[in-house]
C-alpha positions as CSV (number, residue, x, y, z in Angstrom):
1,X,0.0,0.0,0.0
2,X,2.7,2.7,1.5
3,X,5.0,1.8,-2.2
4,X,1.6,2.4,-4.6
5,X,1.0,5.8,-2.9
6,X,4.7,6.7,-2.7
7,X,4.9,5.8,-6.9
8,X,2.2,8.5,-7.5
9,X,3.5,10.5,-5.0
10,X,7.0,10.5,-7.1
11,X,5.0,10.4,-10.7
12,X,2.9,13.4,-10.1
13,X,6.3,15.3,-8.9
14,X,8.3,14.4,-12.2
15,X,5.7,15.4,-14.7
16,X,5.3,18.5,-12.8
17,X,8.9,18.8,-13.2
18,X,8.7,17.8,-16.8
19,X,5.9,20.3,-17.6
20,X,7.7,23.1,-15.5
21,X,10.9,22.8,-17.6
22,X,9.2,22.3,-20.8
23,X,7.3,25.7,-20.1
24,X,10.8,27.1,-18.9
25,X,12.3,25.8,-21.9
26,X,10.0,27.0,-24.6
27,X,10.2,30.5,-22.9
28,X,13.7,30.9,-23.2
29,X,13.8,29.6,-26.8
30,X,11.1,32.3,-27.4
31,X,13.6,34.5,-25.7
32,X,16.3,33.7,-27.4
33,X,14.9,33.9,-30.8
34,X,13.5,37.0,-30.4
35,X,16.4,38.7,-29.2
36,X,18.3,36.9,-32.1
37,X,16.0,38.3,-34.6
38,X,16.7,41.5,-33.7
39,X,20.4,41.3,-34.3
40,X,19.7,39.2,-37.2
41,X,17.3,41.3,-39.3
42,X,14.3,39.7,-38.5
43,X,15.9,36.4,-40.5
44,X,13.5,33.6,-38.3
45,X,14.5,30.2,-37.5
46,X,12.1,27.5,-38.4
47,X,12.8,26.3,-34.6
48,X,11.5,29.7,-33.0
49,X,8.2,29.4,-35.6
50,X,7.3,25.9,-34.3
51,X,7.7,27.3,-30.5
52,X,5.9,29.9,-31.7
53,X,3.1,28.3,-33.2
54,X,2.7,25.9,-29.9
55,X,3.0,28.6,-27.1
56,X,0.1,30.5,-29.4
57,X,-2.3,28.0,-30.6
């Protein structure tokens, strides 16, 4: 019983932990793409439009 409980215990922690870093993750790409654009002359990398299109839709 206590091992069942503690395995969702530790299974809803690490896809919180997944979903936080993913989040993190695609915010700094965002970041990072945007400020890179700037310098770059608005040339965008077909990485930032598929972050961009799955943070929007």
């Amino acid at each position: 019983m206590k091992c069942s409980v503690l395995f969702i215990f530790y299974f809803i922690f690490f896809s919180f932990f997944v979903c936080f870093y993913y989040y993190f993750c695609l915010v700094f790409v965002l970041f990072f793409c945007y400020f890179l654009n700037i310098f770059q002359n608005f040339k965008v990398l077909p990485g930032c439009n598929a972050a961009k299109r799955q943070l929007w839709e």
